[in-house]
Structures are given as structure tokens and as C-alpha cells.
C-alpha positions in Angstrom: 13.1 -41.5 26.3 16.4 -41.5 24.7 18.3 -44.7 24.2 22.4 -44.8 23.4 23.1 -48.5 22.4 26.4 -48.2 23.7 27.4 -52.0 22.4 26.0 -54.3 20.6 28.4 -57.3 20.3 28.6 -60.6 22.2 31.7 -61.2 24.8 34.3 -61.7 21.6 33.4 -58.3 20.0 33.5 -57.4 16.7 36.1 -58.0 14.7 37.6 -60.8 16.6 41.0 -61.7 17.9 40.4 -64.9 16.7 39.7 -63.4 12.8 42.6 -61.1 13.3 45.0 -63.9 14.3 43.8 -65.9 11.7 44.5 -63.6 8.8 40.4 -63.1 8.2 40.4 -66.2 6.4 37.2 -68.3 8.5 35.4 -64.9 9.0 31.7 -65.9 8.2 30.6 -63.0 5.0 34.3 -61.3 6.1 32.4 -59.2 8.1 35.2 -58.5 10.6 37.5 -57.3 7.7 34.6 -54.9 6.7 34.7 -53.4 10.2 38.0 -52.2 9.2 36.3 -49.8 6.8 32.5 -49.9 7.7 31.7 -48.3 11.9 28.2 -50.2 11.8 29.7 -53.7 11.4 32.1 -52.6 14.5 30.3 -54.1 17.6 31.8 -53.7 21.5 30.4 -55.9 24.4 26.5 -55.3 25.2 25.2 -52.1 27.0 22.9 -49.3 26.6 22.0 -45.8 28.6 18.7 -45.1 28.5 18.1 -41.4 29.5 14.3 -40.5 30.7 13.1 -37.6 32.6 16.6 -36.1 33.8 17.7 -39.6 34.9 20.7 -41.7 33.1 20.0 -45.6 33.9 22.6 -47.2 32.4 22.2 -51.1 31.7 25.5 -53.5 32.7 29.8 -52.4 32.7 30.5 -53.8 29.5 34.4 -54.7 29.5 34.4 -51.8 26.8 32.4 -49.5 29.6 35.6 -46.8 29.2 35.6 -46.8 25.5 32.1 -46.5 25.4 31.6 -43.8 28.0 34.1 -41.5 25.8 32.8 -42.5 22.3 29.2 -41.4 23.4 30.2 -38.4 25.8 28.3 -39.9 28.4 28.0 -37.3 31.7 26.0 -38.8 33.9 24.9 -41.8 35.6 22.5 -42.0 37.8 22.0 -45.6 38.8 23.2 -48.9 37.1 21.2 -52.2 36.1 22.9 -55.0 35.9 21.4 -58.2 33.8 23.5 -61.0 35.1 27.0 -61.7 36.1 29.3 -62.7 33.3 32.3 -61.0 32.5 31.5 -59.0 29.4 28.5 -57.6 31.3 30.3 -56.4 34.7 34.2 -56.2 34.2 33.7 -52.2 33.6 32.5 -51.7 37.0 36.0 -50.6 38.5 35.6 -47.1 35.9 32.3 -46.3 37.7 34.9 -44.6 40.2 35.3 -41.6 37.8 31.2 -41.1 37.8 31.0 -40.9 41.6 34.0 -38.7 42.1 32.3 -36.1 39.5 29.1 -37.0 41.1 30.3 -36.8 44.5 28.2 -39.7 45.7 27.8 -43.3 45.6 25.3 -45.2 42.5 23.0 -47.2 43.2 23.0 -50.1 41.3 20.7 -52.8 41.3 20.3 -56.2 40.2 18.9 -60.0 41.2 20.5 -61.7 44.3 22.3 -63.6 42.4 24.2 -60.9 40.6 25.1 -59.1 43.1 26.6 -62.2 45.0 28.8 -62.8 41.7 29.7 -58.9 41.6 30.9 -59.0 45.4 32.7 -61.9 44.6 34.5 -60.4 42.0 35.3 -57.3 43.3 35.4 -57.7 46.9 38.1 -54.8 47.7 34.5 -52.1 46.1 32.2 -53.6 48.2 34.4 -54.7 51.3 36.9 -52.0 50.5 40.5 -52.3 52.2 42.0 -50.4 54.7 44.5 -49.2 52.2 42.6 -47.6 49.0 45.1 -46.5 46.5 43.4 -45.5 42.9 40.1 -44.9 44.6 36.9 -46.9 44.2 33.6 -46.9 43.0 31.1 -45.4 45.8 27.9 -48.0 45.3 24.9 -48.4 47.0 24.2 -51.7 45.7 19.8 -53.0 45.8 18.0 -56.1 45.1 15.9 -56.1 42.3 14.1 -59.2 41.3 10.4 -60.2 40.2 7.8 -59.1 41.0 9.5 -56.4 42.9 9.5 -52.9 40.5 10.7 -49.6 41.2 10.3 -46.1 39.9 13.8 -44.0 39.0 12.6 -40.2 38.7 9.2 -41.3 38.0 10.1 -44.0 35.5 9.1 -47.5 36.1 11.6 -50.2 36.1 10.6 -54.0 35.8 13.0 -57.0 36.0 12.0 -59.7 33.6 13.4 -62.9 34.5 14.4 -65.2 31.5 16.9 -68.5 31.3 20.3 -68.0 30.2 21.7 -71.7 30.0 22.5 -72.7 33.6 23.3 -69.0 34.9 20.6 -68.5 38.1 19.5 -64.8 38.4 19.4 -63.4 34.8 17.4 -60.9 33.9 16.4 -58.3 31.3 14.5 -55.0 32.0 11.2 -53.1 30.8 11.5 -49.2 31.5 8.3 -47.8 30.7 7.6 -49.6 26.8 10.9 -49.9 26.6 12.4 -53.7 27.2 16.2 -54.7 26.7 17.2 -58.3 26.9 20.7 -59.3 25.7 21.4 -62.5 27.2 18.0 -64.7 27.1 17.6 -68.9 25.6 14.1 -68.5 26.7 11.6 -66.2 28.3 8.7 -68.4 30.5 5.2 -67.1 30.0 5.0 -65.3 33.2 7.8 -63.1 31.9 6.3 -62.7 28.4 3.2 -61.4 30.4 5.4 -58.3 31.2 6.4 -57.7 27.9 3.0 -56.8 26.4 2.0 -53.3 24.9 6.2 -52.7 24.2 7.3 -49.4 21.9 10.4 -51.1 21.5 12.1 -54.4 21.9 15.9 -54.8 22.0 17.0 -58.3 22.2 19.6 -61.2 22.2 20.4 -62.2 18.6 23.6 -64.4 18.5 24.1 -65.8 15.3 22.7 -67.8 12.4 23.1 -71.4 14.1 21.3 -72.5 17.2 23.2 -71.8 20.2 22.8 -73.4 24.3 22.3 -70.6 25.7 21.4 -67.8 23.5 18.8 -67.2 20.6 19.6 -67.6 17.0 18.3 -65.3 14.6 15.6 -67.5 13.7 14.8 -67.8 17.2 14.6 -64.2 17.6 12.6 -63.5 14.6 9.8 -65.8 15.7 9.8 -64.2 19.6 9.8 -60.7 18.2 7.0 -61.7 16.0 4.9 -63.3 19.0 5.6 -60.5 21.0 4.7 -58.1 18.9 6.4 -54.5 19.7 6.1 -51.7 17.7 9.6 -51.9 17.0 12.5 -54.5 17.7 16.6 -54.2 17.1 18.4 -57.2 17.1 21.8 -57.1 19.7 24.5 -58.7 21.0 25.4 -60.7 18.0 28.7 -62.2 16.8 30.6 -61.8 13.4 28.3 -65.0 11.7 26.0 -61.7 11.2 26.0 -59.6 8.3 23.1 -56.8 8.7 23.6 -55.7 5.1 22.4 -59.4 3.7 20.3 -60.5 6.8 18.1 -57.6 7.3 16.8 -58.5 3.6 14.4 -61.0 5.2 13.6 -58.8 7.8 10.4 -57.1 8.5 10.3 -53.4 8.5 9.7 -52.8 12.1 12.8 -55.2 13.3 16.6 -54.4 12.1 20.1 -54.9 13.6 20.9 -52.3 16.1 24.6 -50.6 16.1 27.2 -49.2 18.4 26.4 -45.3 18.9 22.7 -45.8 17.6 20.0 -43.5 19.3 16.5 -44.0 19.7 14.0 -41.7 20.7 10.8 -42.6 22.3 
């Protein structure tokens, strides 16, 4: 198993707009001035490609899905997971057009009910497409894929993990083989860390320093890696309040901050 982390930023990215309008002068450590020199502290919105077996899952349309998909040379996709329905995690979807032209044929993507009633609504003209179709559209074959339903991809077995995500219904992370990824979680109920036993690797949410409604902290991230126990655990989705260089210090050896264009093996 190979995984790409393809982003590893919340929905502002790193650096900010916010830092860049403000001259830099509020940026926690002045991390997003060091991603002016440094690649690793450069963070686009969350995704990863997980390629196993001669299948290429990838894991939500970032907002940076184009950028990404050139950066890291990606081919292929064979079917799409999606973990929930906010913008950062689904606004790339309209690029998947270019992967089922070259493909010739529609992707399946898949995804709680939920999801895929928020990803109809906002893009109705790819899944109710218009008489009229100028630029082309993605070809999808969209699926429901919830607990306890699983499915295997080319052998590979794919479980939803449900997990709360503030008031947001329907969010989800994923375990592909001992693989999990879960970039958007507050809290995972016990049924859910059931699933999450045995793991190789372990790529979750870590936000920021401070506590947060609706995502973990790194505190709060340190202590549910450390219950769950993988053999190995990167850190995602985090904001510019992170420095790797000084938090990763504290850090156990088997958990560190994951970056944009990091590959795993498995």
C-alpha cells in the first residue's frame, strides 16, 4: 500500500490569506512566513490517494484537488471516498471530469447518505446534468457507503468509521486494510474505536494547540492516538498555530506531523 498525503491543511490552508493580508504580524511561531522558504510547513486542503493492488482510491476533492493532482503526477483514479460534505473536502469534484475523459468511464464514488445529498445539492447540473453540457462533466457512479456496510475495491477492504464532527450528520473516516484516515473527527464513539483496532497506521485530525468545537486539538489527538495504539500515527489537517519543528519535540517516536507530497509505504 502506498499512501500520497496529497494535503494536509485545514479549510484556510497554509500560509493564510488572513497572515498574508496582515503583513505576518499575528502568525502563531511565523510559521506561514517560513512556508515562504520551507515546502514542509506549506499545507493545501486535506486529501490523500492511497494506491493498493492496481487500484487508486482517492480520499475527498480538496478545493486544491487540481494543484494536487499535478504536484503528485497522479494518473489514475479509480473510485473516490468522500468523508463528509464541507467545502474544502468536495469543491474539487468538477476536475474529476479530466479523469473520466482519460478513463473513458464514469467513478464511482462513495460516501454516507448524507454526503451524497450535500454533493447533489451542490452540484446538481453533474448528477442531474443539463440538456446543454458545455465544458463537460464528471461521469460518476455515485454509492452509499455507511456502517456497518464494507466493501472490497480490487480485493482491498474498505470500512466507513462513523465519528462526530460538531453538528455535521453523516461524517465519516475510513479503514482500508490497517490503514485508517480521519481528518475531520471531535469524537469517535466506542463502536467506531472498535474498528480501529490492530491499525499499521493512523492518520488523523490535529487542528491546533487550543481546543476547538468541532475538531481535536493536539492534546486531544495525542491522548486518542495513544489509546488507540497504531503502529504508527501522522498528525493532519492542521492550521498555522502548528509548528512541527517545535511540537514534534514532545512527540513520541511512532506519531509526527504528516506533509504535503509525503509517501508512505505499507
Amino acid at each position: 500500500m502506498r499512501i500520497t498525503m496529497l494535503g494536509t491543511g485545514t479549510s484556510h490552508g497554509v500560509p493564510t490569506i488572513d497572515c498574508m493580508l496582515d503583513n505576518y504580524q499575528r502568525c502563531p511561531h511565523g510559521v506561514c512566513r517560513k512556508a515562504e522558504q520551507d515546502p514542509r510547513y506549506r499545507r493545501t486542503r486535506a486529501s490523500i490517494l492511497v494506491e493498493v493492488d492496481g487500484a487508486s482510491l482517492l480520499v475527498d476533492t480538496s478545493q486544491d484537488f487540481r494543484q494536487q493532482m499535478l504536484a503528485n503526477c497522479v494518473r489514475r483514479i479509480d473510485a473516490v471516498l468522500y468523508t463528509h460534505g464541507h467545502a474544502d473536502h468536495i469543491y474539487g469534484l468538477p476536475d474529476i471530469r479530466s479523469y473520466c475523459r482519460n478513463q473513458n468511464d464514469a467513478i464511482d464514488i462513495y460516501a454516507s447518505q448524507e454526503t451524497l445529498d450535500i454533493l447533489c445539492q451542490s452540484f446538481d447540473y453533474v448528477f442531474h446534468p443539463p440538456a446543454f453540457v458545455g465544458g463537460g462533466i464528471p461521469r460518476l457512479r455515485p454509492h452509499v457507503l455507511e456502517s456497518p456496510i464494507n466493501v472490497a475495491m480490487n480485493g482491498v477492504l474498505v470500512t466507513p468509521i462513523p465519528v462526530q464532527h460538531g453538528p455535521l450528520a453523516g461524517s465519516q473516516g475510513y479503514r482500508i486494510d490497517g490503514m485508517a484516515y480521519i481528518p475531520d473527527v471531535k469524537q469517535i464513539p466506542s463502536e467506531s474505536k472498535e474498528l480501529l483496532g490492530g491499525l499499521d497506521l493512523l492518520i488523523i485530525n490535529c487542528l491546533r494547540i487550543t481546543p476547538h468545537a468541532s475538531h481535536l486539538s493536539l492534546s486531544e489527538s495525542l491522548a486518542l492516538a495513544q489509546e488507540l495504539r497504531p503502529k504508527r500515527c501522522l498528525f493532519t489537517h492542521m492550521t498555522h498555530d502548528i509548528d512541527f519543528t517545535i511540537e514534534e519535540q514532545s512527540l513520541p517516536p511512532w506519531i509526527r506531523f504528516a506533509y504535503d507530497g509525503q509517501v508512505v509505504t505499507l
